[in-house]
N, C-alpha and C positions, 0 to 999 in steps of 0.2 A: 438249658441256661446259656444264655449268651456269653459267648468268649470275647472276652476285650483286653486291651492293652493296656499296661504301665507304664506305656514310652511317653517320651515327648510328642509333643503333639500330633494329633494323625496325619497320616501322608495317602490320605484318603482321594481319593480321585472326585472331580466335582465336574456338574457341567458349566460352559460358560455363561458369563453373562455378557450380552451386547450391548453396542451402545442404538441398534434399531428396532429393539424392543425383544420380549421376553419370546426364548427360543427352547421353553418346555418349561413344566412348571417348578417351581421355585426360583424361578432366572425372569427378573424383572432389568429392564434399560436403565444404566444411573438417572439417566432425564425424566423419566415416568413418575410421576406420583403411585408409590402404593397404598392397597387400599389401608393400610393401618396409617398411612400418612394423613390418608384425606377422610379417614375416620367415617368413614360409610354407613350405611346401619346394615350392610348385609353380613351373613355369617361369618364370614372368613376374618374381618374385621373391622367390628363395632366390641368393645372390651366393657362390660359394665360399668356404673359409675362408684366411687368407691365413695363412703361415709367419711362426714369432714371430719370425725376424729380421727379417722386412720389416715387420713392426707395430711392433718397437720400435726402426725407426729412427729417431736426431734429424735431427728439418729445422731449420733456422736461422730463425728470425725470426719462428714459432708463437707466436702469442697465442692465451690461452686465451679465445670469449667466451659471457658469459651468457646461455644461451636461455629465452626469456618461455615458460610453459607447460610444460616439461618434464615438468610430471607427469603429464600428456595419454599424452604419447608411448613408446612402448617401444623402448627401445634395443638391443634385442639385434642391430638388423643391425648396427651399428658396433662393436659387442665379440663380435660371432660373427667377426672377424679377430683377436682376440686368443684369451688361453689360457682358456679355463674356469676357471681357478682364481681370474684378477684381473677372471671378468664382473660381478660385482656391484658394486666397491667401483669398478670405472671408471664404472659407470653412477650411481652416488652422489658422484663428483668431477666428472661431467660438469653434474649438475645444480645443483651448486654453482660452475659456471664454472670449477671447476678444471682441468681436462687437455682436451686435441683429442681434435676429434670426429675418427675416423680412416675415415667411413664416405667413396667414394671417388661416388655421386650420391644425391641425396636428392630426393624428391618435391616440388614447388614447395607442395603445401598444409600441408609439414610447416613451413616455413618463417617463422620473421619478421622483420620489421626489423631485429631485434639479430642477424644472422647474417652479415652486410656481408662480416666476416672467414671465414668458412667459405664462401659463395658469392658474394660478391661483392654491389655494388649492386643491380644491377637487377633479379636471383632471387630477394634478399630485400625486395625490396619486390613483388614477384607474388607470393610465399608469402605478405605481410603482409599487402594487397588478399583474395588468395581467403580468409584466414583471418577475417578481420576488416568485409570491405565487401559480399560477396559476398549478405547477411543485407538489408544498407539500397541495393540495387540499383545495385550497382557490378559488374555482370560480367566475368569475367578470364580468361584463356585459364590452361588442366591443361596439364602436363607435369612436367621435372625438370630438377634442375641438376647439373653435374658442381661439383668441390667444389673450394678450392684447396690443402685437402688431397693428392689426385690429381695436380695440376699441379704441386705442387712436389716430388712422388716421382716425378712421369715429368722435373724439368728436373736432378734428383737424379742419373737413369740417366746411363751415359755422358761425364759430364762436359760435361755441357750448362752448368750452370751458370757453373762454372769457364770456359768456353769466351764466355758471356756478359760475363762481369763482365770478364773479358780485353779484348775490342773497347768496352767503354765506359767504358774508364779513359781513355781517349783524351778529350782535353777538347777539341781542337780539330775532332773530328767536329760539335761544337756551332756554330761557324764556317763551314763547309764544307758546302756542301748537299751536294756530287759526293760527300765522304767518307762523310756521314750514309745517300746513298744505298745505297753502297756495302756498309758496316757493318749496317745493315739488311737486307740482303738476305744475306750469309751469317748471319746470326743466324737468318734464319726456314729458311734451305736447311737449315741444320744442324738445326733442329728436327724439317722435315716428313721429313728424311731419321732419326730414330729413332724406332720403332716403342712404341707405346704399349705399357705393364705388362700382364701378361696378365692379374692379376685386374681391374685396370683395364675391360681390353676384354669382359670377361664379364659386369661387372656393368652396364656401357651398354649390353650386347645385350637383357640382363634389365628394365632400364627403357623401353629400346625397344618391346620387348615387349609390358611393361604394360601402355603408354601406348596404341602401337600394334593392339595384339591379332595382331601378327604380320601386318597388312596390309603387303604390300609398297607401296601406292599409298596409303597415308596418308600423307599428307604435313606436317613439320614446318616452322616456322622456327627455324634454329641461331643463339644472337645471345652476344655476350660479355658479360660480368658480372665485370668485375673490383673487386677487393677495395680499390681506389681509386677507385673510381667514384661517380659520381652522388652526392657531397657539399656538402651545404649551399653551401660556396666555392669549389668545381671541378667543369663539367661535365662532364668526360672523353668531350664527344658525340660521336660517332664515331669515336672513337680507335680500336677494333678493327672485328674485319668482321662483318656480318651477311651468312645465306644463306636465301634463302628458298625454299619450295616443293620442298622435299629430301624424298626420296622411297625408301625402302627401310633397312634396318640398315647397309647396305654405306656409302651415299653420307651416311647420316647422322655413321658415323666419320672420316670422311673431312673433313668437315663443322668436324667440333670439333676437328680435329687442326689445321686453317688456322687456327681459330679462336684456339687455344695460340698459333701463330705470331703471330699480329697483334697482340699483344702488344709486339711491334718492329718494327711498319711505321713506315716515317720518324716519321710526322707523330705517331705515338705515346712514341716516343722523345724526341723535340722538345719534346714538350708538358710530357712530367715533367719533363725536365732544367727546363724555365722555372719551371714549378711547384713545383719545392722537390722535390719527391718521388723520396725511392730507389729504382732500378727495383727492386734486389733485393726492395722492400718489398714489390711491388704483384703480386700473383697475377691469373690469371686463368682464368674459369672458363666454361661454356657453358650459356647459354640451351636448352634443348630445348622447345618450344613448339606445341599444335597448331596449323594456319594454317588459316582458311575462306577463304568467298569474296569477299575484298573485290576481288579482280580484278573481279567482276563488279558489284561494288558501289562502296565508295568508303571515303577515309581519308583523314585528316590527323593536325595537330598542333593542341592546345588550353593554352593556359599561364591560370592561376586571378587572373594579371591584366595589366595592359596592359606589355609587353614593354618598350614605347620610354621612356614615362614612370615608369613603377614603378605608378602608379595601381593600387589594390586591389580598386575594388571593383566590375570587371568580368572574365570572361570571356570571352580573346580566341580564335578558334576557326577553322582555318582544313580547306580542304576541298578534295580531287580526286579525278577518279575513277580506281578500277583500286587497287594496292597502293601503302601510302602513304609508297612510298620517292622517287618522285618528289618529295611534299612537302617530305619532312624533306633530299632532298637536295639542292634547287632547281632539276629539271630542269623543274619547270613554276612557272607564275604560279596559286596557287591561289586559289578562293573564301575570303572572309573576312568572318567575324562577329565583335560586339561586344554579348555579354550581360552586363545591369547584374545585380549581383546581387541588389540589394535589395529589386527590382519582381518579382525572379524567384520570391523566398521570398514575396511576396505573390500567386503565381499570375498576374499581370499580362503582357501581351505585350510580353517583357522585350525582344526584338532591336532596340538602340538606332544600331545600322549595321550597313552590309551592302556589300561589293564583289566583284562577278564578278571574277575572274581570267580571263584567257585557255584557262588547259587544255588546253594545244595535243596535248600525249601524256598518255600514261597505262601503266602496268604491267601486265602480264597474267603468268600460267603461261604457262611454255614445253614443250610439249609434251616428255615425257620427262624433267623435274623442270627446275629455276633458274627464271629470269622474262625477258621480256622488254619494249622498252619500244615502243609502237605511237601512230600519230597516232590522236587521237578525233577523233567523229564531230562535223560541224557544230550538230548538236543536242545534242549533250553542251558542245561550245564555248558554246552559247548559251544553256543552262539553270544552273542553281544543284545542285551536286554531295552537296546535303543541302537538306532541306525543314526550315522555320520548326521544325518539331516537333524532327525529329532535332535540331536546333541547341540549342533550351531542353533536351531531355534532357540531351545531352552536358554544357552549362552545370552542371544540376543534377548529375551525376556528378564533374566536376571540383569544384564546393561541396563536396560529402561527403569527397572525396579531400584537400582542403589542410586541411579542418575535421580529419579521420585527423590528419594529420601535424603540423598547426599550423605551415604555411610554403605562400608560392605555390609552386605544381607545374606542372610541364612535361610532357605527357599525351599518348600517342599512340593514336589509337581507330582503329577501322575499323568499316563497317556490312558485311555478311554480306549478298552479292547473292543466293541463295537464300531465306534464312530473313528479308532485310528488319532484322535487331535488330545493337543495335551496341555493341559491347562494346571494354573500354578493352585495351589490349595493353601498355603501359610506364606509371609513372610516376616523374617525379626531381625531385630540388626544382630550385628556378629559381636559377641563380645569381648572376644580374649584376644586374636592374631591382632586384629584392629584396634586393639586400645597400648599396646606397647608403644612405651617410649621411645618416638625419634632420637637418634645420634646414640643410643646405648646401645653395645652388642654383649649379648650374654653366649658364651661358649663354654661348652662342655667339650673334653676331650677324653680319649683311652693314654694310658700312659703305660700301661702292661700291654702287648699286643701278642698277638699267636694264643689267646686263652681260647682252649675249648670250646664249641657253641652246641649248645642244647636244644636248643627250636629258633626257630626267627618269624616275622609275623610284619604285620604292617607298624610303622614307627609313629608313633605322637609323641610331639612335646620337643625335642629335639636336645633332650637332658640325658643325664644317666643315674640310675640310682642303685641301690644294692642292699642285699640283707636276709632274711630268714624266709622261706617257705611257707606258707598257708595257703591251703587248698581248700575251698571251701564249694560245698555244691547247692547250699541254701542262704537264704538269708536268715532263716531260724537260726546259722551258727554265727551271728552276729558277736555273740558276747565274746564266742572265742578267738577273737583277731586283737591280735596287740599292735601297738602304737609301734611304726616304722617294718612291720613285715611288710615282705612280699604278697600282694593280693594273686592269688593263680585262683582261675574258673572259669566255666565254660562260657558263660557272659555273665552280665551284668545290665542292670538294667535301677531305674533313677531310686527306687528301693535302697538301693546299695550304697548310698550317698553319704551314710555315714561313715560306713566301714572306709570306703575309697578316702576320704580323708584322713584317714589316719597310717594311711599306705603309703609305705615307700616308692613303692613301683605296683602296675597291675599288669599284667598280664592273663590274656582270654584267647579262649579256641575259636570265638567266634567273632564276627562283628568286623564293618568296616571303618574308614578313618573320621566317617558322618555320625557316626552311630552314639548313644550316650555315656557308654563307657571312654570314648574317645575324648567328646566334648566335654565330659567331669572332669576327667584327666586334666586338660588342657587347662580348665579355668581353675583349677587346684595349684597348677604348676608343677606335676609327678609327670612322669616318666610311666607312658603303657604300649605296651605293643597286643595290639589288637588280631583278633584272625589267625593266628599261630596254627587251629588245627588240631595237633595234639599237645598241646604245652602241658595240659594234663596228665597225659600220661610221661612225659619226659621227664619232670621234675618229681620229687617225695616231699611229702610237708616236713621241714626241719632242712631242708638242701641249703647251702647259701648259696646265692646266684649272684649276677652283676645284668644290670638289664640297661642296654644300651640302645640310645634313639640316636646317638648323634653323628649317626654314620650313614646319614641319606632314609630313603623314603622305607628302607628296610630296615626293621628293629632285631637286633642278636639279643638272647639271652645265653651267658658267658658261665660256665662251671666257676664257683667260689666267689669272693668279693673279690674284685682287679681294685688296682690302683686307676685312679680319675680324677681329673683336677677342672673347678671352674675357674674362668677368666670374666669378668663385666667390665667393660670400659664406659665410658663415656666420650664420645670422641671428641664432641665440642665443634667450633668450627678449624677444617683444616684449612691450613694455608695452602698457597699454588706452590711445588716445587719448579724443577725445571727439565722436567719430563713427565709421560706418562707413564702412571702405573698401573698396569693391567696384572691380569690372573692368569694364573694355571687350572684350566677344571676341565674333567674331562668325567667327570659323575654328573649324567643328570638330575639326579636324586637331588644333591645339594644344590642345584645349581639358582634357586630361587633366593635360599638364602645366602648366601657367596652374591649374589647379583646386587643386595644392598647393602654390601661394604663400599666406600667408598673405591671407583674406579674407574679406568677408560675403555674398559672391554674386554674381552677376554683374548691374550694374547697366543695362547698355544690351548685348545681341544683334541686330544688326543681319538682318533677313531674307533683305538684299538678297546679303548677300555666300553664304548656303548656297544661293539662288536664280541667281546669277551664276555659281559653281563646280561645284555638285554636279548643276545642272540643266542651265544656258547655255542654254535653248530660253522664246524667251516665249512666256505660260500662253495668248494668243490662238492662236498657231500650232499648238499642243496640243490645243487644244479644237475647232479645227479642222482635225485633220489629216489629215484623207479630202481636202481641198481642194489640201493641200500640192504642190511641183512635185515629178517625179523624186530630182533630186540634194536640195532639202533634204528629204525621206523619208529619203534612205537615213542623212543625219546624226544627224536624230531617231533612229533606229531604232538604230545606233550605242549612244546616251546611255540608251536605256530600256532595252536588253538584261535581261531578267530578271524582268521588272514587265508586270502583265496587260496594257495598255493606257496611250495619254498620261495618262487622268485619272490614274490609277493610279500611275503616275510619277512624276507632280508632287506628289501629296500626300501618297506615300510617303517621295521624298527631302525635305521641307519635313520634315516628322517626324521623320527620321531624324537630321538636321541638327540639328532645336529639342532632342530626346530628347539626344544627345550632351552638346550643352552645359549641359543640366541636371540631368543624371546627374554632370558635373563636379565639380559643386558640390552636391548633392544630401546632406539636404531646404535647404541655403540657397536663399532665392529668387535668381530670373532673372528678369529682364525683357525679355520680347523686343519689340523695334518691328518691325511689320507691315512691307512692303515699303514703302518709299520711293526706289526708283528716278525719275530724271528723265525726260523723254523720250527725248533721246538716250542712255540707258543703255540702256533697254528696248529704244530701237533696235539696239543693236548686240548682242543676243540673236538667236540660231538663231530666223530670221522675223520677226526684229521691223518691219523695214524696212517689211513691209506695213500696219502697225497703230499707226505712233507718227508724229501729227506732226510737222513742222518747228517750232521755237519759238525765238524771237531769245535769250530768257532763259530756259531750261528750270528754271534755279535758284528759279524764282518762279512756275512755269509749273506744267502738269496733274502733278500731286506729291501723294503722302500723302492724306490725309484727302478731298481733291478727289475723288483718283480713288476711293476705295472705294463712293461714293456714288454715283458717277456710272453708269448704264444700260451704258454702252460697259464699265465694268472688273467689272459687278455679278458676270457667274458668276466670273471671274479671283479676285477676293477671296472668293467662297467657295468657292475652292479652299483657299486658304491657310485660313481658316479652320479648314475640315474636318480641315486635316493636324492646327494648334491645338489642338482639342477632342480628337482621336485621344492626342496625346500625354497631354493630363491626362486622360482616361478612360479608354484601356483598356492605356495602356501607364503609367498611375499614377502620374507625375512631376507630382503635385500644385502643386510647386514653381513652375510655369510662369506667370508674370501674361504684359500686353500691353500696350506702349503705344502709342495711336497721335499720329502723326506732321504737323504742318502742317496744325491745327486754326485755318482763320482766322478762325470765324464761331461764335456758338453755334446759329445752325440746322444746321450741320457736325456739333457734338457732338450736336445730338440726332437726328437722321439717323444719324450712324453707329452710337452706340447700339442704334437699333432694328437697323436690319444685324447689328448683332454678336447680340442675340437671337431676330432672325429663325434665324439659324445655329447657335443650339445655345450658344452664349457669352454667356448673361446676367448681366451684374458681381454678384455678392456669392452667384451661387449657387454650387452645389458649393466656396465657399472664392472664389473668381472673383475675382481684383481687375484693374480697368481702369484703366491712367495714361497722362497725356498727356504728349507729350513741347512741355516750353514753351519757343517757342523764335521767337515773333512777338508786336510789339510789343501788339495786339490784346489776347494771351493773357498781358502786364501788365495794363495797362487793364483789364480783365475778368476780373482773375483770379480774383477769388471766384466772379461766374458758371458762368465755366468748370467749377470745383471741384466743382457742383452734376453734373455727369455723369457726376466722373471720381474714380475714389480718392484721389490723389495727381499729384503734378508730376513730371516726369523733364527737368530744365531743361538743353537744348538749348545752350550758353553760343557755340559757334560761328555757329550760324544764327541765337541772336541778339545776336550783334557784328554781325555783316553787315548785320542787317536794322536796326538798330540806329543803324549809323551811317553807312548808305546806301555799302555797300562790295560790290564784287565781290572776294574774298579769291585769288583766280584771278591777279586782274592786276598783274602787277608795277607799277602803277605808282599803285598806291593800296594798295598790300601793307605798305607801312610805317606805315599808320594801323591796320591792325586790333591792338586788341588787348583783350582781354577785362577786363583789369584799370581798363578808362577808367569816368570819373565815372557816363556816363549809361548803361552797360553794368550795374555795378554797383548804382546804382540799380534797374533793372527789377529782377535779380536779389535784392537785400533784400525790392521787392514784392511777389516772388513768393513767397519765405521767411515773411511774415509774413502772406499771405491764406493759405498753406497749415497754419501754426502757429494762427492764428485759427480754421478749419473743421476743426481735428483731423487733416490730412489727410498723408498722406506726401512730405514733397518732396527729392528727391536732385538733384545736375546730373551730369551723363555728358558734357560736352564737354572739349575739349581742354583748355581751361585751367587748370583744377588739376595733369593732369600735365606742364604746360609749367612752372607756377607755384607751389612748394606754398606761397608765401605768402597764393596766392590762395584753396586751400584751408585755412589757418590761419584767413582771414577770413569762410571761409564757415562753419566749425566755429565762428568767436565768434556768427555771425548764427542760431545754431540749427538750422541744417540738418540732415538726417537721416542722408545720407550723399553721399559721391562716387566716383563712378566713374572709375576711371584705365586710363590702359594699363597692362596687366603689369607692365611695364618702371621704369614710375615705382612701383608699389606700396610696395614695399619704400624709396626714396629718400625718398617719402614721408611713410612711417610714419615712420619715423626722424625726421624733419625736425620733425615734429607733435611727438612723443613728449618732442625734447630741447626746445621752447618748453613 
């Protein structure tokens, strides 16, 4: 028995089609007449003529719609089932969108966009790719579509129809999983049990054919295309069935006749009734596809921008090997890229991040057609499922494909393990990140913090939710899920569609952020953390949890219900203050969405925090890691999975981290501050214990500018460097300045200086600007000196309160004197304002103060400042604040 899929649409590998004519069979040139076009009388296609009462039957609910091109094409196969006498004056109404097309499959390259209603979504956007993309290298799997012409003459037969709309009058089927089940399954028994029209079955033997050349071992993928599908504001992803790797004329009928059915599988029934949508309205039709070798090669899903935030203007792109149903169905954790696009159209080494997945299995052919799914091999686990290259093509192939359509697209590709090339197999527009309201921002926050964490997994939705435990390992236990539990299971798959609605929150061991537990989530509006692993075994059904997304691209699940509050604004339009308001981020996770709050850039990036997350291993332990013991080897080795070497790792993810967050915001400037970790920080890094001393006061101790300088951190800092220079050079985020950090001395600035141009980072070249972060009493004192090394100020206002007025902000028992608004604080701070206004020079502050205080920022806006850096959080309370003084 052939094994197939309930996911979303297949992610089946195809071969291409050219635009200089057919490069194997089932791959025809858009420009080629095929033979079902020009209606030949040889075998492959000439379709019988059908009796004028079955051509002039009414079907109910026929729209007539306009086909782009028409005068290309020759219609005689669709009025060779009509009479001879009405073929010319139907082929003249059809070209004016008057009357249905009555032709019962059609060739995917005769196809375009505007044919939704005669094949469905997904057919007419492969007819509209090969016709249209196939020219500017967007390759797309030849084949044809059955029509929903066809499918609503065979639901015609029998009293099919009548027999449908009977069991779904029932309104409490909608209530009732056990009924929905129930009703769903004689609707499809009833279908598979009546046999397809016979001119029907001649003319898919005849496409067959074509396509196939009469090979019995050529093999298709059979996928649905319904006439409600893939709509700008409805995904319909996986609402019917895909099959793949089907193999003969026989199993191919076979194939599309489930495919009719699926139609009314639960979770497709479920979906419309929510959706608004008549079933009688919505036809369905069959995908006919050639399939290559992505078994042997690899496949995912690619969306034209960041899924969780809506952010545009990258390319998220994920990847496994084998066929790419596992991806779209989340039976594995896949590989995952992040292409900016604006470095890309500049030919620049666009991959601004990158995360291994696990890959535990993967899909293959099953011997004698279906597929099966098998564990991969340790070197597949531990390599990357697409090379830097494959990644920027794909990237560039999704560009050209939402530029086509003019909306972000949701993209399934596969590369071809024989021939190495990879070509796109589906595209549909995106319907959730993309359809959110400009100028509203909806925020979820923790308001309890330090709560326990249970598992953590990848984040969707960027919500938080909470509640009861339910662990479910079937769909059979459908009934037993109540309204607002926690969804826990090992995946999930479009079956589950009911249940996930009524879910508070999901969480699955499996799947990645493409996958269709992700995307129900998302278009539900719930809160799921996808991939977790063991989330099953962590939690007991009855547990309360708190299941948290809104704390970057990683999802926590939190022991009990926490306290969490949402916020939704609406911004409206803001007015100009009389400064810039920049950000504090220094999580790449968040940093897409934080990029469209209103802003001017990001004024302070911290290094320490993509150095502490993305890395956890200090650059000494790295650089020495032939030295390393047993057990921390196997940690390290763990963290760099993927990356040539530790050097290689370090200053890969240091880029990938700096690259992210200024792509955000991109071309606004960024500032990022070099590493400023203390001692005991670095201590408690993978190895650090070896390499950091003890220090009574590490707050004042080997820190910042100290260490750059000093012989013991020399090659460490030009690591970070190298990563630096990489992102503004060959990956093109010009945007990029530096500041450095705990300058106590001007022989410090002119020492570090030279370091930073020993390394390739000399200020003012290539654009190059250097700022210091001021933030010791010295760097009042001296602050025009200082000025003399550096571009501008980036005024530190916490370290220097501390320093300031001899406080450890640490201890509760001099905690009630810090505060950044006192006499002699503010003073330094006008100092520093007016040696930087005197030298021309840039000066912002990035400490906490302004966003604790906007009166503080009112007074720094009358003292001339340039700008302030805030949290997120405060941005918007901010401006406001500003705006109405």
């Amino acid at each position: 028995m052939v094994v197939h899929s309930k996911m979303r649409g297949s992610t089946c590998a195809a071969l291409a089609v050219t635009a200089a004519g057919a490069v194997g069979l089932g791959f025809v040139a858009p420009q080629v007449p095929s033979s079902s076009m020009t209606r030949t009388s040889s075998a492959s296609s000439t379709a019988p003529a059908r009796s004028a009462a079955s051509s002039a039957r009414a079907v109910p609910s026929a729209a007539p719609v306009a086909v782009a091109g028409l005068g290309l094409l020759s219609l005689a196969g669709a009025s060779a089932r009509r009479s001879k006498k009405s073929k010319k004056s139907v082929v003249s109404l059809r070209a004016r969108g008057g009357e249905e097309d009555t032709r019962v499959c059609i060739p995917l390259e005769e196809l375009r966009n505007t044919d939704v209603e005669k094949v469905g979504g997904k057919s007419a956007s492969l007819g509209e790719m090969i016709s249209q993309l196939s020219d500017v290298g967007v390759p797309v799997p030849g084949g044809f579509s059955t029509t929903a012409f066809a499918y609503k003459e065979f639901l015609d037969k029998g009293g099919i129809n009548e027999f449908i709309n009977d069991k779904l009058s029932d309104e409490s089927i909608y209530e009732d999983v056990d009924k929905l089940m129930k009703v769903g399954k004689e609707i499809r028994d009833k279908i598979m049990d009546t046999p397809f029209q016979e001119d029907f079955e001649e003319e898919l033997k005849a496409q067959w054919q074509r396509v196939s050349g009469g090979d019995e071992k050529f093999t298709f993928a059979v996928r649905s295309s319904a006439t409600a599908e893939d709509l700008p504001d409805a995904s319909f992803a996986g609402q019917q069935e895909t099959f793949l790797n089907v193999m003969g004329y026989e199993d191919m009928k076979q194939k599309v006749h489930l495919v009719f059915a699926s139609l009314f599988t639960d979770r497709a029934i479920s979906y419309r009734h929510d959706r608004g949508f008549e079933h009688e309205k919505v036809q369905l039709c069959a995908t006919c596809q050639k399939m290559v070798r992505s078994e042997t090669g690899s496949a995912g899903v690619m969306f034209s921008l960041d899924t969780e935030s809506g952010f545009k203007d990258v390319v998220f792109v994920t990847s496994a090997y084998g066929l790419g149903e596992t991806v779209v169905g989340g039976t594995v954790n896949p590989d995952e890229w992040y292409v900016f696009k604006p470095t890309l159209a500049e030919g620049k080494n666009s991959i601004i991040s990158r995360t291994m997945g696990s890959k535990l299995c993967k899909m293959i052919y099953k011997a004698g057609g279906g597929s099966e799914t098998v564990d991969t091999s340790d070197e597949e686990q531990n390599s990357w499922s697409a090379s830097d290259e494959e990644v920027k093509a794909l990237a560039e192939m999704a560009v050209k494909i939402e530029k086509h359509y003019g909306r972000p697209m949701d993209i399934e590709w596969a590369r071809d393990g024989d021939d190495g090339k990879l070509y796109i197999v589906q595209a549909r527009p995106e319907t959730v990140a993309s359809q959110k309201k400009v100028g509203v921002i909806e925020e979820y926050k923790m308001l309890e913090k330090g709560g326990t964490k249970i598992a953590e997994g990848r984040a969707v939705g960027k919500r938080i939710g909470s509640g009861e435990v339910n662990i479910l390992t079937s769909i059979d236990q459908m009934s037993e899920f109540s309204e607002g539990q926690v969804l826990v299971a090992d995946m999930t798959d479009p079956d589950w569609e009911p249940i996930m609605k009524k879910a508070g929150a999901i969480i699955t061991n499996r799947g990645g952020r493409t996958c269709h537990a992700a995307i129900i989530a998302r278009e539900l509006g719930i809160p799921a953390i996808v991939g977790c692993g063991d989330a099953t075994d962590k939690v007991s059904k009855g547990d309360k949890v708190t299941v948290s997304c809104a704390e970057g691209d990683t999802g926590y699940i939190y022991e009990g219900e926490l306290k969490f509050e949402k916020n939704v604004q609406d911004l409206g339009e803001l007015p100009e203050v009389g400064l810039k308001i920049m950000m504090n981020v220094g999580n790449p996770e968040t940093a897409f969405a934080f990029g469209q709050l209103p802003n001017e850039g990001i004024g302070l990036a911290r290094l320490e925090f993509v150095i502490n997350n993305a890395i956890g291993v200090h650059p000494k332990a790295l650089l020495n890691y032939d030295t390393l013991d047993g057990e921390t080897k196997e940690l390290v080795d763990e963290r760099m999975k993927g990356y040539k070497g530790p050097k290689d790792f370090y200053v890969k993810k240091i880029a990938e981290g700096v690259a992210t967050l200024a792509a955000s915001v991109y071309p606004k400037r960024i500032i990022v501050r070099l590493s400023d970790f203390k001692s005991n920080e670095y201590k408690s890094l993978i190895g650090g214990e070896q390499y950091e001393p003890d220090e009574e006061n590490p707050m004042i101790g080997f820190r910042g500018c100290g260490r750059y300088t000093d012989p013991f951190f020399e090659e460490c800092f030009a690591m970070e460097l190298e990563a630096v220079k990489m992102v503004r050079g060959e990956m093109g985020l010009k945007n990029v300045e530096i500041m450095i950090p705990f300058v106590r001395t001007l022989d410090m600035a002119k020492d570090v200086s030279e370091v930073l141009e020993k390394n390739g980072l000399k200020r003012g070249e290539d654009g190059l600007k250097v700022n210091m972060m001021a933030e010791l009493p010295s760097n009042v004192f001296l602050a025009e000196e200082f000025l003399e090394y550096f571009d501008g100020f980036s005024i530190g206002s916490n370290d220097l309160t501390q320093l300031t007025l001899g406080l450890d902000r640490d201890s509760g028992l001099v905690a009630q004197y810090f505060d950044e608004r006192n006499p002699a604080v503010m003073k330094g701070l006008e100092t520093l304002i007016k040696a930087a206004k005197k030298k021309g020079k840039y000066v912002g502050i990035c400490g906490q103060g302004p966003s604790d205080h906007p009166d503080l920022a009112k007074w720094l806006m009358e003292q001339g400042i340039d700008s302030v850096s805030l949290n997120p959080d405060s941005v918007i309370p901010t401006w406001q604040f500003l705006a109405k003084k």
